[in-house]
Structures are given as C-alpha cells and as structure tokens.
FIBA-939228 format. One record per residue: x, y negated, z negated of N, C-alpha, C in turn. Coordinates in steps of 0.02 Angstrom, whole numbers, plus 50000, padded with zeros to 5 digits. Example, Ala and Ser with C-alpha at 12.3 -4.5 7.8 and 13.67 -1.06 7.14 Angstrom:
REM residues 2
506605028449610506155022549610506605016549610506425011249646506845005349643506454999849606
//
This chain:
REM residues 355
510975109850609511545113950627512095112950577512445118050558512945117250499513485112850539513605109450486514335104250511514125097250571513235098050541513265092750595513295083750576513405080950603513435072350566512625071150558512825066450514512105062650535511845059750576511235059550625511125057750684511065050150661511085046650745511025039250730510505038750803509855035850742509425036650794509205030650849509125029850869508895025450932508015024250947507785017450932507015019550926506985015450991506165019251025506045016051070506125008651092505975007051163505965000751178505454995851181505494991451167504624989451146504684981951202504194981651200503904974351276503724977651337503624974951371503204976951419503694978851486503414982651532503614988951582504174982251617504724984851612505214981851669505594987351706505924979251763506174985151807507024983651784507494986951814508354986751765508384981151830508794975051775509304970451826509804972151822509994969751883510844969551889510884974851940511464977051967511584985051997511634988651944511494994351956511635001351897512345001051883512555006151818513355005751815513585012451813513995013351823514315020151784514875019151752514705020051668515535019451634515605013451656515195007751649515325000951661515504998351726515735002151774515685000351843515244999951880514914995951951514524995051976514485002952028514005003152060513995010852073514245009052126514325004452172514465002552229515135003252247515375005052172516355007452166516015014852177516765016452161516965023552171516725026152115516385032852113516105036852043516425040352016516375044851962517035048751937517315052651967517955055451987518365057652039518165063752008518115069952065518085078052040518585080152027519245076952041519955079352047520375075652055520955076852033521695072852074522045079852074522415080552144522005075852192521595078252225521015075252279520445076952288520825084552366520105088952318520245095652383520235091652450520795095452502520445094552557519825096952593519705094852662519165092052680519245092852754519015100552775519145102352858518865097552895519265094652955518745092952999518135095253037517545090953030516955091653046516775093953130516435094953150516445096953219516215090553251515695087153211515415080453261515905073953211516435072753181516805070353158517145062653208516855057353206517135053453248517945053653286518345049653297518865048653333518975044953263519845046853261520065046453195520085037553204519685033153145520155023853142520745024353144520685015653189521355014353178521555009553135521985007253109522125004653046522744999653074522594993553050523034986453063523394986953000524044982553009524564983952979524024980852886523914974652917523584971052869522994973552826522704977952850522404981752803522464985052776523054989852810523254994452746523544991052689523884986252712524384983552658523694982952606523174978352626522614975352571522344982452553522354989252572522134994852545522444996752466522904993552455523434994752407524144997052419524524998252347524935002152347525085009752373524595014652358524675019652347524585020552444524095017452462524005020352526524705016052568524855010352545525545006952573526015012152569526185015652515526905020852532526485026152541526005028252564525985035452628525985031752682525735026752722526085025652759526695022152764526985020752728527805018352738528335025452755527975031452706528165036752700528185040852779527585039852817527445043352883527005040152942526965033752924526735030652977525945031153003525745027953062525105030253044524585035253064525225040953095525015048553084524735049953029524995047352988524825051052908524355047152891523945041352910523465037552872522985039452924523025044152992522455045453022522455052852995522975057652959522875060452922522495063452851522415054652825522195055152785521425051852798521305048952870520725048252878520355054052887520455057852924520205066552944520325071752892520425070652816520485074152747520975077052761521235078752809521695083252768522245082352711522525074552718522695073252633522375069052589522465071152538521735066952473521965057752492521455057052481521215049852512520615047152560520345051852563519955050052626519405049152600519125048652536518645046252509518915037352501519165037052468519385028752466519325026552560519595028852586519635024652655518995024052676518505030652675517635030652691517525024252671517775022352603517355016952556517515008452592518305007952637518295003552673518095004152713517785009352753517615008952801516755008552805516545008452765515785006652720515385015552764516015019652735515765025552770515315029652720515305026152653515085030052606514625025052587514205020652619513745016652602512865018952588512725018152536511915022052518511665016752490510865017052537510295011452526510245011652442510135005152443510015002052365509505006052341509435007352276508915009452240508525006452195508045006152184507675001252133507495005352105507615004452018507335006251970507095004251947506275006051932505855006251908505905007451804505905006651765505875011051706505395005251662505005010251647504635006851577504915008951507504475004551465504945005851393505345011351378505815012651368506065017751341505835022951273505735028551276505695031851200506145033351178506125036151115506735037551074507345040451091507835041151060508465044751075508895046650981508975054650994509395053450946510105054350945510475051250935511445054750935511825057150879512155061350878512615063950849513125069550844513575072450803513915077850823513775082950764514165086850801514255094250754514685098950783514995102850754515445108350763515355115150806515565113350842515525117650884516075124450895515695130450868516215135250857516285139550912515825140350943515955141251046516455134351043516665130851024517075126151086517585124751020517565127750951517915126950927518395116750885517865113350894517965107950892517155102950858517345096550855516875095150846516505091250914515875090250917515695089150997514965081950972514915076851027514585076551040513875074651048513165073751049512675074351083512305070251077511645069151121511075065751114510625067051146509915068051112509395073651127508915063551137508585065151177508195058551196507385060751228506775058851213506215060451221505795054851275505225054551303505015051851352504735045651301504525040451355504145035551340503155039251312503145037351232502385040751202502765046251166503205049751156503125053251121503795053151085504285057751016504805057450976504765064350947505155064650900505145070850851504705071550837504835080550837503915081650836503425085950881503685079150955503255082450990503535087851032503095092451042503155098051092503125096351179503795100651198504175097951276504495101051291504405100251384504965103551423505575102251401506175104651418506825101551417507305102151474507645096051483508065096651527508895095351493509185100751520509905100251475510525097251549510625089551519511045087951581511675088251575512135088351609512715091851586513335085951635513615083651593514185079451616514735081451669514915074451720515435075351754516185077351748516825079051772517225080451742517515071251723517925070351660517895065551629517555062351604517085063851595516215063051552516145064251484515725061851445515345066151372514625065051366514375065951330513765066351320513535059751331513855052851318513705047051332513575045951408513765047251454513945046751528513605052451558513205058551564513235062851591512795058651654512465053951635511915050651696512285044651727512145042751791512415038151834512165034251813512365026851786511965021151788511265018951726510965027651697510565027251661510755029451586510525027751529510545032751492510075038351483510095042551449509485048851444508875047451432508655044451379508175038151365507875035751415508205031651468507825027451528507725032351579508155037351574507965041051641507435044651632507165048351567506665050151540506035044051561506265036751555505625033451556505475031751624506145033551672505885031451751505085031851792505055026451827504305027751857504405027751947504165032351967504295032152043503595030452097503865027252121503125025052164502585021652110502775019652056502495015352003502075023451964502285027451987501855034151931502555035451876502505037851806502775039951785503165046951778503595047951752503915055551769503505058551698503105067651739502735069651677503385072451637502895072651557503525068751484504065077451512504435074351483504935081451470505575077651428505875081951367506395078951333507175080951383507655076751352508095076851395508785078251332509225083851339509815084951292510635083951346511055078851310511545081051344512145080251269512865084251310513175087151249514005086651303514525087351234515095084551263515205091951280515405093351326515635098551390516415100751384516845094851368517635094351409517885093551465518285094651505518285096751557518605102951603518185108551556518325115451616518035115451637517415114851687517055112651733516325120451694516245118151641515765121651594515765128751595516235131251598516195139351611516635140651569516865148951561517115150051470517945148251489518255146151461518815148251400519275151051380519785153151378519985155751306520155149151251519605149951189519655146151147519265139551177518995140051218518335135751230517985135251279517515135951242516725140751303516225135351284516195130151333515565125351340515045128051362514965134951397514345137251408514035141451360514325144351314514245147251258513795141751183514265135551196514145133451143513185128551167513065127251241512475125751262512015130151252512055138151251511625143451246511615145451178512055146051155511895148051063511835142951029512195137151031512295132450995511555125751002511575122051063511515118051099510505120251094510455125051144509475127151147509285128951090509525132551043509335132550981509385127250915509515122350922509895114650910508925112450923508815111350990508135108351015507575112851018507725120751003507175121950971506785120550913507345118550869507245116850814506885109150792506905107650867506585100450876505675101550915505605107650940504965108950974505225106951055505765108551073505925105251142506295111951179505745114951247506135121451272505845126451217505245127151198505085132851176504315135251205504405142151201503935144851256503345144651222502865143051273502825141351348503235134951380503375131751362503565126751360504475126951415504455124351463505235127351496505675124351506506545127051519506945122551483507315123951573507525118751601507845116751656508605113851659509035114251715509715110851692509835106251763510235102151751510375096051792511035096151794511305093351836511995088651820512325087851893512915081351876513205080051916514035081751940514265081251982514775084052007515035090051978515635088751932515825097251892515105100951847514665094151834513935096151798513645097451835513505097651904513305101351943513255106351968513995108751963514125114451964513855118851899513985115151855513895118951791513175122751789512675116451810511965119251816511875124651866512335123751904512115128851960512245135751919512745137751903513135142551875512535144651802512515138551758512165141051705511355145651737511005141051761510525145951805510625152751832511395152951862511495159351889511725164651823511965161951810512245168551729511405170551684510895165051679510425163751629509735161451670509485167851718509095164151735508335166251702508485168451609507855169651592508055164351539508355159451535508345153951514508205147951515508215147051609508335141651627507915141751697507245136951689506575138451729506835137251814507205128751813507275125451881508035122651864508245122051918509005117451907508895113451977509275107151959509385101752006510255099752001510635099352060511265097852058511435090652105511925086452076511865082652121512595081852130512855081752187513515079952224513855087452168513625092652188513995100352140514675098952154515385102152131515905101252139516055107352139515935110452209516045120252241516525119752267517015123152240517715126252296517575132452320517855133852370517605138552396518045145452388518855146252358519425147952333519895146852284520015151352237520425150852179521095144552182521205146652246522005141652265521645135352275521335134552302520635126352312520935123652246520375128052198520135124152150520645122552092521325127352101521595128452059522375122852088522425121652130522695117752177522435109352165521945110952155521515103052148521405099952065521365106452029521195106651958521355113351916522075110551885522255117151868521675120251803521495117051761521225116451714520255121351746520405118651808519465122751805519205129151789519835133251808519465140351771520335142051741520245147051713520795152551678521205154951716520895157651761521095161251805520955163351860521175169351913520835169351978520105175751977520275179251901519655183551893519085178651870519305173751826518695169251801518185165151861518755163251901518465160051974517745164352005518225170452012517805177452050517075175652000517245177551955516495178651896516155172451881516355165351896515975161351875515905156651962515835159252034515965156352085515165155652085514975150752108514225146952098513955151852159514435149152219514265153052293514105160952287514435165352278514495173652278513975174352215513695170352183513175174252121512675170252136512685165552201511955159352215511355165652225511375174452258510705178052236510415176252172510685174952107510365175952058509915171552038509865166652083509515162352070508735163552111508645167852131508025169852171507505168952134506935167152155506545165052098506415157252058506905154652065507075150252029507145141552063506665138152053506785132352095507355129752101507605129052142508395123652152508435119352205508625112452166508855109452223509525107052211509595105252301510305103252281510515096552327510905091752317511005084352357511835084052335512115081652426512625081752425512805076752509513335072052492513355067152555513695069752592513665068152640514065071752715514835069452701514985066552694515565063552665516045065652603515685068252556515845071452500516345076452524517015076352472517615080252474517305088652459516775088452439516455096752393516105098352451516065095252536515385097652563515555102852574516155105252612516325114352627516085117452587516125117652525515975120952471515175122052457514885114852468514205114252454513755118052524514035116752568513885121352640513945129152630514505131752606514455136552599513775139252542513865135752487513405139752433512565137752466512385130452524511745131852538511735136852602512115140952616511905146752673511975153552613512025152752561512215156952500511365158452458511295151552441510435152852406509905155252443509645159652390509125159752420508425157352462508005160052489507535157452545507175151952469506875145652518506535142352450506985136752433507225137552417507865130552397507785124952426508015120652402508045113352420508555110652439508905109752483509685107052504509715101052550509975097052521509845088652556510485086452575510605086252624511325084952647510985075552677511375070452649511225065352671511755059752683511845054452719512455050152715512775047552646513405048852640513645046752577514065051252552514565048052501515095051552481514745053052387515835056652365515515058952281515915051152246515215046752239515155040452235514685038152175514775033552115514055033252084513395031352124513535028152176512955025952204512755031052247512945035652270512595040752286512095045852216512715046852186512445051052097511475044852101511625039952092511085035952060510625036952108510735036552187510215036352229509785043852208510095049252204509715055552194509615059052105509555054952080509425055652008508665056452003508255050752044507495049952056507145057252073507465057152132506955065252144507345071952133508065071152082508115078052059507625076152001507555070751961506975072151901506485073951903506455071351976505525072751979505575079152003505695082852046506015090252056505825093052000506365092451952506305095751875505515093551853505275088351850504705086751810504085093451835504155092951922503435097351947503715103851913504075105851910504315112851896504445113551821504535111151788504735113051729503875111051675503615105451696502745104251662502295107651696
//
C-alpha cells in the first residue's frame, strides 16, 4: 500500500501447546476490573421489569466507593445513590461491580503456539491520517497462505493493538476449545478512532476498511473468493460489525458482536457521545437497529449481559434481526471479563461459517 511503513513482523511461537497464566488483561488490566467504558457518561438504563428492590448502601461503603460516588451522594443523599443504582444516572455499572452484580464464570484459555503476526502502518486517505494495523495468521500457516478473514474492529478508545480482550490477534487465532482447534482463518485489525466506525466528514473508518484495509489482505491471499471475509468486534466494534455487514453484505460472509454499543436515539447517543455520529441524519443512515433487515441471509451473532448500559439498545436491534440469528443475553455487564468470556464462541461462530 503506498505510504505504508515497514511491517515489523512477529514470528510464531515455538514450544509446546500451553494454556495462558495469570487472568487475561485488557490494556494491562485484569478483566475482573472494569473494561473500556462506551461513554462518559454512560447512557441511561430504564428500569427492568423483573429488576430487584433498589440496595441499600451504608454510610461506610459509599465513602470506600470513592470520591466521585461520595459527592453524588453528599450532593442528594441516598435517593440519588438508589438512583444511580436503578440507571437512571451513569454509575450503575461501577455499583453492579460492588455489588459482584457483574460477576462472569472464569474462563480458561486454552491456546497453542501462536502463528505469525505482521504490524504496521500506512496512510490512510479515507481517514486521512496515518493508521495503524496488524494482519496475524493461525497456528501452521503465514504469508502466503490462502484464508478466511476475519476483520476485528476496536472498542471506543482502542487501536489496532487492543481490539481483543485479554488476547492478541495471534493467540486468538491459535485458541483451542474443548481441546479442538479453531479451523485456520487469518485475523486483520486496524486503528478505527473513535467515531464509532461509521463515516465522517474528513474521516471515514469504514471507507478506509473497504477500499483500503480488504484490499491491503487481498494482496496477502486472505478474504479472497472463494475464500470469505467475516467481521467481529467489541462494544463501539461491535457495533461497527454490525453496521459494516448491514451497509456490505456482499462483502462480509458472518459477523459476530460482542457487548454492541446500540443507542436507540440521536439525543441517546449524542447525549452520551458527542463525537459518535455527525449528525442526526448520519444516526438515521448508519442505526444498526432500523437497517438490522439487511442482514438477512447472513449469520449473526450477537452477546450482551443483562446488566450492560447498551441492553435497551441491544433488545431493541435483537427483535430487529432477522429470523436465524443468534442473540445471547447472559449475566454480566460491558466489562473485560465479560468481552473475554464470549470471544471463544463468537470465533468459533465465525470459524463454522466463514471455512
């Protein structure tokens, strides 16, 4: 690609099949923290119909909750901290987290050696900047070989380094589930920004993935036909995949989303994140929900915790897709350790469908 750096390549991992110590990380944190926030501050969050009886909260804990939650309630007492237990003001993800309301069974990862990975940037004239990337291949195979592709697409505050919870592209490519391996497929991710991947004025991350980005890894034998190219991602990359599928769905075979980041209204999203779209026509034209028909045809799944600040949103767009779909509503918030728990079977998802 013109203007691109020189890649810095990454060669496989060599010794024999292990499993990852330690807890997973994200961005160096344990997943067991909080994962990357979709927003400040976080949308609200209607109450639920089967929604417990709001906690009650001792003086002494809030205080140990911190600062920030110490002056809302100093501010209103603890109306306002059962307020903010029942979403209606941002916070109620942190309190879930004392309240081990956002707690998800451990995961064991499995991964054998890793295969290659390559990184580097290049200019990106859809995004107008320079960007980015690293295209990474399964365990057995490298440049060269001919492969599905999966294009994963980063959270908001993400780059191409981070788009995966806990893994890099590389290991998640080499994951083994139930001790079987995931069949090969290469894996591309690329720096995004954060408009939640949709166009622009003066920078179109979805532009620069479709002209720039698939033609980038064709040029590698990765996503060329027969051969099919799938999209992933998490929270605002979740969305992204959802959306890219819906604009491109003779591009893009299967998509998997995990914890999507759907508003369900311009004032929502624009209220929560001024930066996510342009405007309130861009909203209209790039709303995952009102264009989820276009995805007919098209495998999708989608995973999202009951807890999660996006579920309205994510509720709405699964009574939105079409018949066929995959929609996993399970305990847990938008948390890395949720992202990591469902990384496993959106890959494998992508793997049956895309090999």
């Amino acid at each position: 690609m013109a203007g691109a750096e020189p890649d810095r390549e990454h060669p496989a991992a060599t010794g024999g099949a292990g499993v990852a110590s330690g807890p997973p990380t994200v961005a160096g944190v344990p997943t067991g923290d909080p994962g990357p926030a979709p927003a400040t501050p976080t949308p609200p969050v209607p109450d639920a119909p089967d929604r417990p009886p709001p906690r009650r909260w001792s003086r002494r804990r809030v205080l140990g909750f911190g600062l920030g939650a110490a002056a809302v309630v100093a501010a209103g007492g603890t109306a306002v901290v059962e307020l903010v237990d029942r979403g209606v003001l941002p916070g109620k993800g942190a309190l879930d987290r004392l309240e081990g309301g956002c707690a998800v069974p451990g995961v064991h990862l499995d991964i054998a050696p890793a295969g290659p990975s390559r990184s580097g940037t290049f200019y990106s004239s859809a995004r107008r900047r320079t960007v980015g990337y690293t295209v990474a291949w399964p365990p057995g195979h490298g440049p060269g070989s001919l492969l599905p592709l999966v294009v994963m697409l980063h959270g908001f505050g993400g780059n191409h380094a981070t788009a995966l919870a806990g893994l890099s592209p590389a290991k998640a490519l080499a994951l083994r589930i139930d001790g079987e391996p995931l069949a090969a497929m290469a894996m591309v991710t690329v720096d995004g920004g954060g408009g939640y991947w949709n166009p622009h004025p003066g920078d179109d991350p979805m532009g620069m993935v479709v002209d720039e980005v698939l033609p980038m890894c064709r040029q590698l034998g990765l996503g060329v036909a027969p051969r099919h190219t799938g999209t992933m991602g998490i929270s605002m990359g979740g969305y992204g995949a959802l959306l890219f599928a819906e604009r491109y769905p003779h591009l893009f075979s299967a998509v998997a989303a995990i914890s999507p980041a759907i508003w369900t209204s311009y004032a929502q999203a624009s209220g929560a994140n001024a930066g996510a779209y342009a405007s309130a026509g861009d909203f209209r034209a790039d709303d995952a929900v009102s264009h989820a028909a276009a995805l007919a045809g098209i495998p999708v799944r989608v995973a999202s915790g009951d807890d999660d600040p996006f579920h309205p949103g994510v509720q709405a767009l699964a009574r939105a897709l079409p018949p066929g779909a995959v929609v996993e509503f399970s305990p847990g918030c938008h948390t890395g350790a949720f992202f990591v728990a469902q990384e496993q079977p959106s890959l494998a998802f992508l793997a049956r469908h895309l090999v």
